[in-house]
VOSE-426513 format. One record per residue (C-alpha): residue number from 1; z, y, x. Coordinates in nm, 2 decimals. Each point is the difference from the previous one (the first is absolute). Example, Ala and Ser with C-alpha at 12.3 -4.5 7.8 and 13.67 -1.06 7.14 Angstrom:
! VOSE-426513
NODE  pos       w       v       u
NODE    1    0.78   -0.45    1.23
NODE    2   -0.07    0.34    0.14
This chain:
! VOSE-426513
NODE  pos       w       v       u
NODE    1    0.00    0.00    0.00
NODE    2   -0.10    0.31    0.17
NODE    3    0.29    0.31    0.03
NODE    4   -0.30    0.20   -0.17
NODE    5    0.09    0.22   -0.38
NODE    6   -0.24   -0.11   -0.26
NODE    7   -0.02    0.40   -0.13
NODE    8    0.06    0.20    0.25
NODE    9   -0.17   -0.20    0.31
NODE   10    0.32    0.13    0.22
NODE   11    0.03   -0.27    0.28
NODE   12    0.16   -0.05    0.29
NODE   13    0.04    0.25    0.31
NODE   14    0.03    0.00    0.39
NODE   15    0.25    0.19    0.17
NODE   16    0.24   -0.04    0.30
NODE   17    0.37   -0.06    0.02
NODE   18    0.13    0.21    0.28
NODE   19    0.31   -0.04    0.22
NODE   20    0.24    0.27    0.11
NODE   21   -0.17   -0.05    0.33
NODE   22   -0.31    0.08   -0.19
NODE   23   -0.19   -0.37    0.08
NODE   24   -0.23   -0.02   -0.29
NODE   25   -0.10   -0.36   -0.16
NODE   26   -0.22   -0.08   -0.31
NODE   27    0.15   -0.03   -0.33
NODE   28   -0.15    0.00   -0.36
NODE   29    0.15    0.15   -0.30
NODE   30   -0.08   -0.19   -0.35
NODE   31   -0.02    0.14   -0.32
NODE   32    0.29   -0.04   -0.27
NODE   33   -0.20   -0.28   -0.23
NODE   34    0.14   -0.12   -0.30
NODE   35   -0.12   -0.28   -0.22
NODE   36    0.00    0.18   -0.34
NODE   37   -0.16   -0.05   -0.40
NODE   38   -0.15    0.31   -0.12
NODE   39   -0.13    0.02   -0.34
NODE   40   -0.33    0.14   -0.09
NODE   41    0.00    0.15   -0.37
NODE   42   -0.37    0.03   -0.01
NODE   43   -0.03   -0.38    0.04
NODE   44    0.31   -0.10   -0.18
NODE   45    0.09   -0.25    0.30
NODE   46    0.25    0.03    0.35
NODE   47   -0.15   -0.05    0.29
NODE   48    0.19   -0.11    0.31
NODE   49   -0.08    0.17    0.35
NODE   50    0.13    0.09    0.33
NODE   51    0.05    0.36   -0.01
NODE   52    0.21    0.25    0.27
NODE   53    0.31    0.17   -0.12
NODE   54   -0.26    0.35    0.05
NODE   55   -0.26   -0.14   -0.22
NODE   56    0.24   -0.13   -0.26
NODE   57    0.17    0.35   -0.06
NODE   58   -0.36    0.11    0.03
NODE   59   -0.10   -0.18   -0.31
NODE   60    0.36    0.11   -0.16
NODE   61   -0.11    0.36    0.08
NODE   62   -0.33   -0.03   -0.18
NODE   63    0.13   -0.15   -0.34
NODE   64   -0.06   -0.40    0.10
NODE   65   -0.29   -0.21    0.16
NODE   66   -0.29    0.07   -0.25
NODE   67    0.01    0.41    0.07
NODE   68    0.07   -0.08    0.38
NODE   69   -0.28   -0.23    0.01
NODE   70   -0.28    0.28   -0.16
NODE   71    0.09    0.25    0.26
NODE   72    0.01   -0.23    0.30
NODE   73   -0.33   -0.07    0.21
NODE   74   -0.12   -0.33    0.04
NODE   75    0.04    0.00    0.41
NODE   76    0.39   -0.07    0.05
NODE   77    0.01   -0.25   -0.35
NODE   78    0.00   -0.38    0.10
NODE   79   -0.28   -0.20   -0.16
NODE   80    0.21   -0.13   -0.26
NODE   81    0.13    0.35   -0.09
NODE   82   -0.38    0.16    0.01
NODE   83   -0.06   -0.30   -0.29
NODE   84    0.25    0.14   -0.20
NODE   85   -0.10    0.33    0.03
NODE   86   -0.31   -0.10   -0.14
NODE   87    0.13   -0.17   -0.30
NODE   88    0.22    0.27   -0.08
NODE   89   -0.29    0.29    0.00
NODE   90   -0.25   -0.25   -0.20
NODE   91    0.29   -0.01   -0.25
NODE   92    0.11    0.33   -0.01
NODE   93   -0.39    0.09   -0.09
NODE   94   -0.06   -0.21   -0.22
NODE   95    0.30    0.14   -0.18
NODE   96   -0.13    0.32    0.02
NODE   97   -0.31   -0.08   -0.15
């Protein structure tokens, strides 16, 4: 399972930890993943991804996964998210129609 967040594409990063004697050696820093079930009102189901503590107050902000999803570009979603995205536009046209 990669350390990758299915909305927001954050990832991991490479830094250094360094010493008080100032040695520097590689390090990476991961992102806070959680396993979590967000429910998409549009389709009526819950949907079950791996989403970073950011992303998830992200989607909070915007008033829950279906807005979030409509503003977000398709670049940083994960394959399975981009899907869904999809389904959730065809939907929302067709009820607006």
């Amino acid at each position: 399972m990669s350390r990758i967040c299915e909305l927001t594409g954050k990832g991991r990063q490479v830094g250094h930890n360094v010493s008080h004697a100032n040695n520097k050696t590689k390090r990476t820093f991961l992102p806070n993943l959680q396993n979590v079930t967000l429910i998409s009102d549009t389709l009526g189901q819950s949907v079950k991804l791996r989403v970073s503590t950011h992303g998830l107050r992200s989607v909070e902000h915007n008033g829950g996964l279906d807005n979030w999803l409509v503003k977000a570009s398709d670049a940083d979603l994960s394959l399975r998210v981009r899907r869904l995205k999809r389904e959730i536009v065809k939907k929302k046209a067709a009820v607006a129609a």
